[in-house]
C-alpha positions as CSV (number, residue, x, y, z in Angstrom):
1,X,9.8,-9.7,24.2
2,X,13.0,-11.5,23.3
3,X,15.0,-11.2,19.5
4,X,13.7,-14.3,18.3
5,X,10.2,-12.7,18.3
6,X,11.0,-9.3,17.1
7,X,12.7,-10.7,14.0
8,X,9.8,-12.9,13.3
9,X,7.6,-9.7,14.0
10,X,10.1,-7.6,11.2
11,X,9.7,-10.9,8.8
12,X,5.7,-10.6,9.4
13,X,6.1,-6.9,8.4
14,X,8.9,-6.7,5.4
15,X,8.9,-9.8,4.2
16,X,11.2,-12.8,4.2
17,X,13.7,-11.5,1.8
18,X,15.3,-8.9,4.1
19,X,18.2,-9.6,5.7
20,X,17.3,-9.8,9.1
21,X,19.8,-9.7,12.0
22,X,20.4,-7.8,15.2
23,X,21.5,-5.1,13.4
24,X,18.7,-5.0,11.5
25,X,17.2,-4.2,15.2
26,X,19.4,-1.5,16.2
27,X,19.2,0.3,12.9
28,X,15.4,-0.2,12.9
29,X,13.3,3.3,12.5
30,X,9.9,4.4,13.0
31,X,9.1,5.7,10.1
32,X,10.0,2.5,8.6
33,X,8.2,0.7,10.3
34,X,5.1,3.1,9.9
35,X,5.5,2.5,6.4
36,X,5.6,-1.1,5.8
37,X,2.5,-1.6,8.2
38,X,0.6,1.0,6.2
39,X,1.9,-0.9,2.8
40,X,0.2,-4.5,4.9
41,X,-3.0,-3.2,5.6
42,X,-3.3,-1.5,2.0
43,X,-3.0,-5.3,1.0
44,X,-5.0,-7.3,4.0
45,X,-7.0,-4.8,5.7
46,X,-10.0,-6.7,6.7
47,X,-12.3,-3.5,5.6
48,X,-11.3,-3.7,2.1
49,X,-13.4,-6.9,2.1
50,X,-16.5,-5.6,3.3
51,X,-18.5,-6.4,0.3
52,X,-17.1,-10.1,0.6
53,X,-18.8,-13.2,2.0
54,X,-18.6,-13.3,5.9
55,X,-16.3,-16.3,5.6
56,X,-13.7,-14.4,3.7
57,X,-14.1,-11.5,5.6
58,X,-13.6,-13.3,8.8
59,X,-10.4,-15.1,7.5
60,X,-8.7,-11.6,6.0
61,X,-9.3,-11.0,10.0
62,X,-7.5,-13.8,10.9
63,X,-4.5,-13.1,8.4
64,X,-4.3,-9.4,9.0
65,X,-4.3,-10.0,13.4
66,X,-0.5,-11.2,13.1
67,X,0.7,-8.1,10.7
68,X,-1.3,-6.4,13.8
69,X,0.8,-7.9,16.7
70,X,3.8,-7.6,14.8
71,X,3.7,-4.1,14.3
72,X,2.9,-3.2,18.0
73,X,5.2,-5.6,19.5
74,X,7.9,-3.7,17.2
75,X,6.5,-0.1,18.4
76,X,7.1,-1.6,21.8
77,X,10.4,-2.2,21.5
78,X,10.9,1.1,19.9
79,X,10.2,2.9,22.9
80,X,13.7,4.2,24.1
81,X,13.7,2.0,26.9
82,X,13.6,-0.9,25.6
83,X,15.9,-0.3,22.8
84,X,18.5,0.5,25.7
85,X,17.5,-3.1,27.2
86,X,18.3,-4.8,24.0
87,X,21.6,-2.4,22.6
88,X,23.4,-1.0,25.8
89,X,26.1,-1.0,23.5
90,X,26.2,-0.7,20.1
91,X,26.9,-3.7,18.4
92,X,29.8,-4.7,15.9
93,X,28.4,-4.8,12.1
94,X,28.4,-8.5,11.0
95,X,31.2,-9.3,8.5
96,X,29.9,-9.9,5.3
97,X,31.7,-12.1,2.4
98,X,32.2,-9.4,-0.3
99,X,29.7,-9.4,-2.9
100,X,30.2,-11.1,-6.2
101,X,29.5,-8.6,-9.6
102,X,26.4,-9.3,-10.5
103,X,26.1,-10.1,-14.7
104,X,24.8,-7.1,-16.6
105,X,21.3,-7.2,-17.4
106,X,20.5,-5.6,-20.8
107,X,17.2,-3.7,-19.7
108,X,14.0,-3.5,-16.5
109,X,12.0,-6.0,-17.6
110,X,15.0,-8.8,-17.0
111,X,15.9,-7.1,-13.8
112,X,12.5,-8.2,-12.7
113,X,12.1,-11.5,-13.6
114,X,13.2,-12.8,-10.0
115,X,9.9,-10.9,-8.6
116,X,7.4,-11.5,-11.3
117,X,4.6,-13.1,-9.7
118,X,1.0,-11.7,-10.3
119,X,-1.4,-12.0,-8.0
120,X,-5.3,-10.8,-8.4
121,X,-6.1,-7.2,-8.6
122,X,-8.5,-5.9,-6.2
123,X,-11.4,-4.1,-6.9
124,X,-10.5,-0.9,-5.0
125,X,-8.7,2.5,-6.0
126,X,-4.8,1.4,-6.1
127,X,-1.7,3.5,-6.0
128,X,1.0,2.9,-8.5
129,X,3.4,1.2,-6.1
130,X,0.6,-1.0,-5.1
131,X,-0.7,-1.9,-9.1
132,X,2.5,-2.9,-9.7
133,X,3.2,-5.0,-7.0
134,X,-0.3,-6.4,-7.8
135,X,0.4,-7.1,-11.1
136,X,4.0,-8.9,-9.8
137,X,6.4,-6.4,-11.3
138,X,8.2,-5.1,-7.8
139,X,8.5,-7.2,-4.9
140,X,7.3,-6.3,-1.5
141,X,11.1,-5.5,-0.9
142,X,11.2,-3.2,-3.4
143,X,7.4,-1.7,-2.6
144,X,8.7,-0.8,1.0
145,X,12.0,0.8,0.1
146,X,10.0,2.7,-2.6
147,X,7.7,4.0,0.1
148,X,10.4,4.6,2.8
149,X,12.5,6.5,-0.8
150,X,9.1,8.3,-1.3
151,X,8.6,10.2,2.3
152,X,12.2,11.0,2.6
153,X,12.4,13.2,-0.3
154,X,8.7,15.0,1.1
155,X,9.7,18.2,2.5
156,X,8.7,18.3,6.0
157,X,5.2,19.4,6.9
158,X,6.8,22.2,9.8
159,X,8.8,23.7,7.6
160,X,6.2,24.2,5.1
161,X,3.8,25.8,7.8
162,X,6.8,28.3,8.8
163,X,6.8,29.4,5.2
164,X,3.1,29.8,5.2
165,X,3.3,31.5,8.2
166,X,1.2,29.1,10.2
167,X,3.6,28.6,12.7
168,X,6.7,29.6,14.3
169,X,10.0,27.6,14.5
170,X,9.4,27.4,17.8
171,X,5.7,25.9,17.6
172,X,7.3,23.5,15.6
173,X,9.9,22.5,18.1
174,X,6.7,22.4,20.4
175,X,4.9,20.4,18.4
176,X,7.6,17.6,18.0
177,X,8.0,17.4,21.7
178,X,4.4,16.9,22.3
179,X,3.4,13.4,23.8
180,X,0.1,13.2,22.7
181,X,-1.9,10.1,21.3
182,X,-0.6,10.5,17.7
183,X,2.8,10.0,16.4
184,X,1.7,12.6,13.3
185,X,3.0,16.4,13.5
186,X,-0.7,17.4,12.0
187,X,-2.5,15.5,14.3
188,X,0.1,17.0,17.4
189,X,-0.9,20.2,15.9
190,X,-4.2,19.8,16.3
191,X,-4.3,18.9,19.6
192,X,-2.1,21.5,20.8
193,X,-4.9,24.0,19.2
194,X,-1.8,25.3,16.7
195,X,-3.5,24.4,13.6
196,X,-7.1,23.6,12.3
197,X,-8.3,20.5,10.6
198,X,-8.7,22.5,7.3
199,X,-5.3,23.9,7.7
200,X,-3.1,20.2,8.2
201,X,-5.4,19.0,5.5
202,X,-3.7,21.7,2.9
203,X,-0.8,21.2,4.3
204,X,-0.6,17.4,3.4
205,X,-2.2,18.0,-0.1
206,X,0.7,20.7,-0.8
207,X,3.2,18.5,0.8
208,X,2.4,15.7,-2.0
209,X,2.7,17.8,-4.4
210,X,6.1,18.4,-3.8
211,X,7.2,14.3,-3.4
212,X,9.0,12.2,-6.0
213,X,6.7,10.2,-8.0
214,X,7.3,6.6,-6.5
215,X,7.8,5.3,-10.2
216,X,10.9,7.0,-10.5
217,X,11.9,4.8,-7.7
218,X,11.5,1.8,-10.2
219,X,12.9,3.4,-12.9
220,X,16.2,4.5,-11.6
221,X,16.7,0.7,-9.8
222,X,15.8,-0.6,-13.5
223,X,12.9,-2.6,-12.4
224,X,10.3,-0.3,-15.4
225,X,11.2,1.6,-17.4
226,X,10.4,4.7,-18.6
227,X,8.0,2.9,-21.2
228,X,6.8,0.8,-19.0
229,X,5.8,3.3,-16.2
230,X,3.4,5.2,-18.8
231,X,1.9,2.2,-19.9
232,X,1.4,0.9,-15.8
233,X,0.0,4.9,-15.2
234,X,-2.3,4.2,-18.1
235,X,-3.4,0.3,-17.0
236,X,-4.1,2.0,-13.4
237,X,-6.2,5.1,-14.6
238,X,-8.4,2.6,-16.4
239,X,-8.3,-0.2,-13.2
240,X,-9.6,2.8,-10.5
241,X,-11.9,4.4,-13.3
242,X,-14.2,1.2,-13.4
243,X,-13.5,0.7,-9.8
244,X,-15.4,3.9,-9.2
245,X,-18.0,3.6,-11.5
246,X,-18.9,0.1,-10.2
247,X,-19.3,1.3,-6.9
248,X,-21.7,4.7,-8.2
249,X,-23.5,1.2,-9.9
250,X,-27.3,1.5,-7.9
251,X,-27.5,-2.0,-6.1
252,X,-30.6,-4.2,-6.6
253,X,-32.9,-3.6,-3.9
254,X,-33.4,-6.5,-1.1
255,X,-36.5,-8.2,0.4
């Protein structure tokens, strides 16, 4: 594992236009990284291609084994230990030239214009960060921080289960020292025999209840506005409405 291939491993992940640098690397978080992976394989999962040909479905494999690789190579260095390989000191924050004031831009939609670039909609159920990257008017860049935005301001699962009187602050201290095979407090919960499936699963359904709606995100950078993010709602309510009805459709039967 040396820089050179973690930074090629973040590029896989965030994108090329990140700024990526060692301190990138040192600042570099889990949740983050949890995040833009999840955001990857909403895009090139190889199962959202089932219904394809087996050539296509065999080369989304082939695109989606690098995002794979990149994100456990990063989780590796993650680990604590090799973090303190790479950073046994912290290092100095790279001088930057100061920025130049950027021209005012009279509304969203000319704030976007460096991003707009459509791509084809799939035929599956789509979130609304997702429709609008689909339909080129965020960036990946701006999809991830809009994510990473999004489950910051989620009040955290624990403390919603102390007020519910599920658990105890101390189960929950418990429960985020647990070392078990899942990096998620419900699933932790589980398998400490804390909560029940049933219980984590209204306890995730409350909790995003309670999170920003991620076109906010857009339309406090300027990127939509207000407008514009009823009129995206309405365009995706229609997109995942005749998504699901095609797939109730019977298929012909086969001989």
């Amino acid at each position: 594992m040396t820089e050179s291939s973690l930074l090629d491993a973040c590029r896989t992940l965030f994108g090329d236009d990140i700024n990526l640098n060692r301190d990138f690397l040192f600042y570099l978080q889990p949740s983050g990284v949890k995040v833009a992976y999840r955001a990857q394989a909403k895009l090139n999962h190889p199962d959202l291609f089932n219904d394809s040909p087996p050539q296509v479905r065999l080369q989304q494999t082939e695109r989606f084994r690098p995002i794979h690789d990149a994100y456990h190579l990063i989780k590796g260095f993650l680990d604590q230990h090799h973090r303190r390989d790479f950073f046994p000191h912290k290092p100095q924050p790279t001088r930057q030239p100061a920025p130049r004031r950027p021209a005012a831009r009279s509304t969203a939609r000319d704030a976007s214009e460096t991003h707009r670039h459509s791509r084809p909609v799939p035929t599956i159920p789509l979130e609304f960060g997702m429709f609008c990257y689909y339909l080129g008017r965020i960036s990946y860049k701006d999809l991830i921080e809009a994510l990473i935005w999004q489950r910051r301001q989620r009040p955290m699962m624990g403390a919603i289960a102390v007020r519910w009187g599920w658990l105890t602050d101390r189960q929950v201290t418990q429960v985020g020292k647990h070392r078990g095979g899942s990096l998620r407090f419900g699933r932790k919960s589980i398998e400490l025999g804390l909560l029940s499936q049933l219980q984590v699963d209204a306890l995730v359904r409350h909790q995003r209840t309670l999170q920003q709606k991620i076109g906010q995100y857009f339309i406090d950078k300027g990127l939509i506005t207000e407008q514009e993010a009823d009129q995206l709602a309405s365009q995706l309510q229609n997109h995942n409405r005749q998504v699901l009805a095609r797939n109730r459709r019977p298929r012909p039967a086969t001989f």
